[in-house]
N, C-alpha and C positions, 0 to 999 in steps of 0.2 A: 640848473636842473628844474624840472616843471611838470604836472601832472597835463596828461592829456585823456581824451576819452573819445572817442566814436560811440553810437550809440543811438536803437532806434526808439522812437516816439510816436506815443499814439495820436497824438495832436501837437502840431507843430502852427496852426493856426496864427495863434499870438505874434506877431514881433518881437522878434531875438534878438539883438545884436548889442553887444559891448558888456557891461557888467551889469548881466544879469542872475547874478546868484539867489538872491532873493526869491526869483519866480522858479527853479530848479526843483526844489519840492513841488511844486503843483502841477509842474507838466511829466517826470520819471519820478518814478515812487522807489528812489534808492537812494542809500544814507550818504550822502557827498562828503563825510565829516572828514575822513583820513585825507581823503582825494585834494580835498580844497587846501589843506595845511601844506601840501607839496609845492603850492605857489602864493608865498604871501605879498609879493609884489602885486599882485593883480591877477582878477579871474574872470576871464569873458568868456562865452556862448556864441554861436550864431547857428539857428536854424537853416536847416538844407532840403530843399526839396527836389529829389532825384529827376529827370529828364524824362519825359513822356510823359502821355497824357495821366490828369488829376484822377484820380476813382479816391479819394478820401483825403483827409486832414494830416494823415501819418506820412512822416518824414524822420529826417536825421537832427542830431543835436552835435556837434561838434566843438568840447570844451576846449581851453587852455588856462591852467594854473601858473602863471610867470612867476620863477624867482629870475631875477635878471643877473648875468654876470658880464655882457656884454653890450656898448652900443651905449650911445648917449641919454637914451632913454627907454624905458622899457617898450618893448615890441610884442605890441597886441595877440593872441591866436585866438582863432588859425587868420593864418598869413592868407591873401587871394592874389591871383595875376590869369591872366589872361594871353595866351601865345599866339603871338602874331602870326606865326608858323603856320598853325593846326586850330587857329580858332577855340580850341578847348582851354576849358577853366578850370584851375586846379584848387584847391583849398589842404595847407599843409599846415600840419599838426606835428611841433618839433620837439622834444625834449634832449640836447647833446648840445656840445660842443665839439666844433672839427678844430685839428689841433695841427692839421698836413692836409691836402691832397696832393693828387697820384700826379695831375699836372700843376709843372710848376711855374706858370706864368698867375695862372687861376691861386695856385697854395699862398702868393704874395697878397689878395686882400682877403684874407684870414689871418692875415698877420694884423693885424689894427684893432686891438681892444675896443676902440670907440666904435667902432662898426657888428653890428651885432648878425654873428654868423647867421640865423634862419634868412636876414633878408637874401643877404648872397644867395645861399641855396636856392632861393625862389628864384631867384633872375636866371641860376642856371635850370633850374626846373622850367622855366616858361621858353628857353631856347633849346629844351631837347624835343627832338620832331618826331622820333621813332622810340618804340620799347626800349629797343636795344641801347641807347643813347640814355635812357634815364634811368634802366638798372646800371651802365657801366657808372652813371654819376652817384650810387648811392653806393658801386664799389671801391669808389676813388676813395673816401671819404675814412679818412685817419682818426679816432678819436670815437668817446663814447656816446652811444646816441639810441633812441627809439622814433619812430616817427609813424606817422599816418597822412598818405595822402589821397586826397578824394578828386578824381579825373570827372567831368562831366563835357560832353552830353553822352559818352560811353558807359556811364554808371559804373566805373571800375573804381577798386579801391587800392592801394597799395600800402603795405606798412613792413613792418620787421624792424630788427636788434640788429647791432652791430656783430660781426663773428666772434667777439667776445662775451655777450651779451651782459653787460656792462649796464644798462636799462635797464628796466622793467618793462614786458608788456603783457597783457594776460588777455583771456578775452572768454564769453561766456558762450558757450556752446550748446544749441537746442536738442532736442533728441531729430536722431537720424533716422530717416523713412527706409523702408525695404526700397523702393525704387530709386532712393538718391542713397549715394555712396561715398559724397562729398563732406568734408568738415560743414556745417552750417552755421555761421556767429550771428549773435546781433548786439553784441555791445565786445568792444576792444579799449582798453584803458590800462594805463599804468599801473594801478591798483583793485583788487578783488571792489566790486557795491555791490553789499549786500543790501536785501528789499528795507523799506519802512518799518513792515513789520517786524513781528518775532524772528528773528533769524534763524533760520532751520539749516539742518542739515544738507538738507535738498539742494536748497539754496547755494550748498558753497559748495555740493558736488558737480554743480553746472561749470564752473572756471577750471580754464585750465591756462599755464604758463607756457606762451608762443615762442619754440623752438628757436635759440638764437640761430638757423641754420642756412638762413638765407631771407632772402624779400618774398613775399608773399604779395599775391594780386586776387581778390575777388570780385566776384560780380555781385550786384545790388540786385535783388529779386526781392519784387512787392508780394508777400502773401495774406490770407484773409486774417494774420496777427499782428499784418504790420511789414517793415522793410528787416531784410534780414541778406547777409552774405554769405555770399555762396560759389562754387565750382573754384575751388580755392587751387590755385597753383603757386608751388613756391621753385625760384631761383636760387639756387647752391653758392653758396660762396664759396664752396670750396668741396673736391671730392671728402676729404676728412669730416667735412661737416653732415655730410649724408649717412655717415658710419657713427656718429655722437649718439644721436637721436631715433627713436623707433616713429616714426609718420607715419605706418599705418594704422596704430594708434591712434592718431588723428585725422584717421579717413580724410587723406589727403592724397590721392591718388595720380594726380598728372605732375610730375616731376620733371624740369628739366635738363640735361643732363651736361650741364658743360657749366664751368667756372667761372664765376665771377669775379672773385676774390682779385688784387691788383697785385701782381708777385711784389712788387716793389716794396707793398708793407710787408709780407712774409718771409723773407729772402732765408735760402738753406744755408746752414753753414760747410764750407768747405771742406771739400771729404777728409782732408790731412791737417783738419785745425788740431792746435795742440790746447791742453787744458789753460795755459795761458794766456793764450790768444782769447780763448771763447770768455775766461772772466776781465779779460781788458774790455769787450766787445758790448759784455752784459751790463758792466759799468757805465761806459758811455753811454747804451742807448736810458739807462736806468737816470743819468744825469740830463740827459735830452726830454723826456719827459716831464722830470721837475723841472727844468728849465722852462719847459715850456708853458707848464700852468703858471709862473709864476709870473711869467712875461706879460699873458695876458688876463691876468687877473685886474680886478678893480683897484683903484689910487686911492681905496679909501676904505675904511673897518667898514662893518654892518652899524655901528652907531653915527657914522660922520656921514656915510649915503641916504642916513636920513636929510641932511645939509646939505647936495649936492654942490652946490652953485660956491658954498664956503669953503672948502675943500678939496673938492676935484679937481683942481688945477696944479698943487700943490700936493696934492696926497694928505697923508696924515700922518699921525705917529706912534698911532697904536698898533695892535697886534692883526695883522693882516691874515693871517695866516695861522694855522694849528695844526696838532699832528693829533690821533686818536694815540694815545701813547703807555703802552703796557710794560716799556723797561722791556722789550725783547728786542733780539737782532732785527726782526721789521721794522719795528715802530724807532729805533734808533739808527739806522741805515739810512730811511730815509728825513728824519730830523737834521741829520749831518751832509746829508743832501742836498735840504732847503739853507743852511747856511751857507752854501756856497754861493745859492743864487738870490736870495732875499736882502737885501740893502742891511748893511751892517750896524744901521741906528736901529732900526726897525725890531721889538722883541718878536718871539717865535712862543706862542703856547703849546706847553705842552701837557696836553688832558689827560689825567692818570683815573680812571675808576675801582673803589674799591666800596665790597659791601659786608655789611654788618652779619657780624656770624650769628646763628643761632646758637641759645642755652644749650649746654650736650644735655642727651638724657639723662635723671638722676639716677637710674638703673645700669647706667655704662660703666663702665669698669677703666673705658678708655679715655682720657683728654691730651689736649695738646694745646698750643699755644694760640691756635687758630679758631678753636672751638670754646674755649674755657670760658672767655669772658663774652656775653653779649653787649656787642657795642665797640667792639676793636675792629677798626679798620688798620692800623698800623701792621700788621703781622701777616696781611692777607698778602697773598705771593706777587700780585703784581705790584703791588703797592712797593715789596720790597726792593722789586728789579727795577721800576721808576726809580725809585733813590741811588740805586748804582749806578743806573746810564743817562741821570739826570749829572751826577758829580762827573762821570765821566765827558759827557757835551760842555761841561764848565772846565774843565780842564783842556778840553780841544781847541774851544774857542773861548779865550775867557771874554775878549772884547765884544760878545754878543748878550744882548739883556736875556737869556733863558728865564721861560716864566713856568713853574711846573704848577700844575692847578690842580690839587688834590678834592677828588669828587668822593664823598663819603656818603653812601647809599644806607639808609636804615631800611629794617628787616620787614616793617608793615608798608613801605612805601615800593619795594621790592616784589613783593606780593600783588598789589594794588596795580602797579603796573603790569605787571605778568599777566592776570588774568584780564586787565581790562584794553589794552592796547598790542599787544606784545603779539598772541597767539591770531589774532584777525590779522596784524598788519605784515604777517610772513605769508598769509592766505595765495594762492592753493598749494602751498606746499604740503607731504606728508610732514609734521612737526617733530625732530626728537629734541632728547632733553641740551643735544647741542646746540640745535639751531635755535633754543629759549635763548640758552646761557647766553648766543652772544648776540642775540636780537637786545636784548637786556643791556649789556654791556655799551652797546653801539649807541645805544638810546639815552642813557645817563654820561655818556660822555658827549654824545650833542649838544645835551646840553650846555655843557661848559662854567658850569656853576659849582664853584666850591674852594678852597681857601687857598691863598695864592701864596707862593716862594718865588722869589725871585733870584738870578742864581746873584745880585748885591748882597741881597738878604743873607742868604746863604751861607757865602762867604763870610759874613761880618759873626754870624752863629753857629761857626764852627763846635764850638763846646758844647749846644744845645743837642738833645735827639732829634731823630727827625720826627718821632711822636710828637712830641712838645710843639716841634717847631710850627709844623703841620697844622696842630690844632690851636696855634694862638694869631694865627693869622687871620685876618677881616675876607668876609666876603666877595669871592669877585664873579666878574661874568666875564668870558670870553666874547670881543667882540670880532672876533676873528671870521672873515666871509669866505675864506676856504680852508679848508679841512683834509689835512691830506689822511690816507686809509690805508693798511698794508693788508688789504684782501689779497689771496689768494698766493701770499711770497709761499706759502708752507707747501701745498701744491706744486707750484712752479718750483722748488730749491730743494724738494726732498724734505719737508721739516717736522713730518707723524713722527712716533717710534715704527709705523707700519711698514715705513718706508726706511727704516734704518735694518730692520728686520728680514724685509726682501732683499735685502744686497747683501746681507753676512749670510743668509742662506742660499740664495741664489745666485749671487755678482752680480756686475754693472747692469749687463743688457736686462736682463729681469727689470732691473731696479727701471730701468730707462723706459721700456714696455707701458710699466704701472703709472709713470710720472706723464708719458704720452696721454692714456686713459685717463688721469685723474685730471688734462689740460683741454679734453676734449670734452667734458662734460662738465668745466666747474663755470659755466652758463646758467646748466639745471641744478647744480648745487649749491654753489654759493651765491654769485653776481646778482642775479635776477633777484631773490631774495634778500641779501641784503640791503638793494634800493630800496625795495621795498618796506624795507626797517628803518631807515634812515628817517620818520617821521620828524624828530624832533630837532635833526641837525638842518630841515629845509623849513622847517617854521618858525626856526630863528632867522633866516637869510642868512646859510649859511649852505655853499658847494659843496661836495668831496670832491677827491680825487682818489678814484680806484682804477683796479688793473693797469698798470702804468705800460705803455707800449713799451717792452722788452718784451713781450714773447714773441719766441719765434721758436 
């Protein structure tokens, strides 16, 4: 995963290229803080100056934040090639991994870890001659992803989300003229930058979150503020995906009206499937997907890739691998997943968060056992359901090292983050008190820091509680370089009470209606924003994995 940004400048004069962060403040006066943690591998720049004649200094900035998960060594952005085709020069801006394509002679070098999928992408980007040929290449493409790429001497821009939108992209929006009618941008990026200064309001009313609904193409238009995008068209992945999102919202008016989408990855199910069939069907492709991150994951922790050369040949033996893990059917479905495919020496961490209750009020009449004491995390509910499908996972597989790593949140450190990180880095979303709770959540189990069980351990302190056990253990960090996520199973499987509520009043087809809508918009609900939470699981070097290809 990786931050990226397009982005205009008032002076681009200077010489750009390679890691240049340092000069970043002096040339855009916007706080890079969030943006740059999204890639602690490496953060390069390269200055762009659009095609046609000079009239000033202002041009394009096009960052890349690398966390690296693929390829022998980290791979620079933006990527450049040149098509012998068409003469034109492309500059791509990647954030994803392709996990399939649609062809399968092409889906064979996306199979090779050591090969770091953006280069591929580029080589087919630089042999597509026609539109049509490089939006079908960005509908083949299986797997989570945002990108930007920048066409010259046509000054055209391209970017967009995968039809899940699984990404982040956002981008800031000028005000619009009575005579244009067109979206107008001039900065696209992975996450909300806000100015140097005081951060206003104003400021964060300019973003808005780019519809995962298809590929988008703009034109570059120089005005007297500068380069900015414009006459914005977007390609459909799909008719469903036209019916998700309102775009005239976003004054985005020339639409094209035909599919992009590769039926291959969508495929219907069979009109006479029986309830059987469809959960054999949901299982497999649900095991397909963790198969497949785990294939081509790294040979080695986030600590030993410091060592490459010692290491990577051999792998290692630490914990490759983690589950954000709350003791529910998500996070324990697919734990029992990754044991199927993760080498059986290898431990699995599993991150449990829990936070310290506040003092009830001394004027309540009411307590309980969650509230009574400040300072108990044992009692907190997921903590409790971690110990049941942690013994459970030990009991399925006992031959596997289960590591469960109890992350214990105090009350002014819970605060502190909230206000200081938490509410910027879900930006533009509207925020409710959910979307804190689990930005919060998501962020202290990135972490990965806090006291470790292992299920030996476990075992040998059967007698002990798990309060006790919990808190007499030492210090650990996860050094775990993927992270798997059960966004979005409650969605896709029915898992509100809202949705238990529609079917005992209404029946199935109701119930089926609601779970379509809530699949069709959990883009602008969750996915996008979630990425955009995930700060502190990509500033350790560390991936997720979310939306796992089973939907269909």
């Amino acid at each position: 995963m990786c931050g990226i940004a397009l982005l205009s400048a008032s002076d681009v004069s200077t010489a750009l290229d390679g890691d240049c962060t340092s000069q970043l403040q002096s040339i855009v006066h916007y706080d890079f803080s969030t943006f740059l943690h999204r890639g602690p591998d490496f953060c390069s720049c390269k200055a762009l100056m659009p095609s046609g004649p000079a009239v000033d200094s202002s041009g394009l900035l096009a960052i890349g934040c690398i966390l690296s998960q693929r390829g022998s060594s980290v791979t620079i952005q933006p990527l450049s090639t040149i098509s012998s085709l068409t003469n034109k020069t492309y500059y791509l801006l990647w954030n994803g991994e392709v996990f399939h394509f649609a062809d399968k002679l092409i889906d064979q070098r996306f199979h090779d870890p050591l090969v770091n999928d953006a280069d591929i992408l580029l080589s087919l980007i630089r042999d597509a001659d026609t539109l049509e040929k490089l939006l079908c290449l960005f509908s083949s493409i299986q797997g989570p992803f945002a990108f930007i790429l920048i066409e010259f001497p046509t000054n055209l821009i391209y970017f967009g989300r995968d039809p899940l939108g699984r990404r982040s992209l956002v981008a800031r929006c000028l005000a619009v003229s009575d005579e244009d009618s067109h979206m107008v941008l001039d900065c696209i990026s992975s996450v909300v930058l806000l100015s140097c200064s005081e951060q206003n309001k104003a400021d964060e009313q300019g973003w808005i979150e780019l519809p995962a609904s298809g590929v988008y193409t703009a034109q570059l238009l120089h005005t007297k503020n500068g380069w900015c995008f414009t006459n914005t068209t977007m390609y459909p992945w799909s008719k469903e995906h036209l019916e998700a999102w309102s775009l005239s919202q976003l004054n985005i008016t020339k639409q094209i009206g035909f599919v992009l989408a590769n039926e291959e990855h969508f495929p219907s199910l069979p009109p006479a499937a029986s309830f059987d069939w469809v959960c054999e069907e949901f299982l497999k492709l649900l095991c397909s997907a963790v198969r497949d991150r785990v294939r081509l994951a790294s040979s080695t922790c986030t600590n030993c890739s410091l060592w490459p050369k010692t290491h990577e040949a051999a792998g290692c033996g630490h914990s490759r691998f983690g589950v954000l893990f709350s003791g529910g059917l998500d996070s324990t479905v697919i734990a029992a997943l990754c044991d199927r495919f993760i080498p059986s020496d290898q431990p699995i961490d599993l991150i449990n968060v829990a936070f310290e209750q506040s003092a009830p009020d001394a004027s309540s009449k009411i307590t309980n056992s969650s509230t009574c004491q400040k300072g108990s995390t044992s009692d907190a509910p997921d903590r409790q359901t971690a110990w049941q499908s942690f013994r459970e996972l030990c009991s399925l597989s006992p031959n596997r090292n289960w590591q469960l790593v109890l992350v214990d949140v105090p009350l002014e450190e819970l605060r502190a983050v909230r206000s200081s990180y938490i509410k910027r880095l879900l930006l533009p979303n509207r925020l409710t008190v959910l979307d804190v709770s689990l930005g919060l959540a998501t962020w202290f189990a990135a972490r990965g820091t806090g006291h470790l069980v292992t299920s030996l351990s476990w075992g040998q302190s059967s007698a002990v509680s798990n309060r006790d056990l919990g808190g007499q253990n030492s210090t650990y960090c996860s050094p775990a370089k993927v992270v798997f996520v059960g966004t979005g199973v409650d969605e896709q499987l029915a898992g509100y009470s809202r949705h238990r509520i529609t079917f005992q009043q209404y029946g199935p087809e109701a119930l089926e209606k609601e779970l379509v809508m809530e699949m069709r918009r959990i883009s602008e609900r969750n996915l996008g924003r979630d990425d955009r939470g995930r700060l502190f699981l990509l500033q350790n070097g560390r991936s997720d994995e979310v939306g796992l290809q089973s939907v269909r």
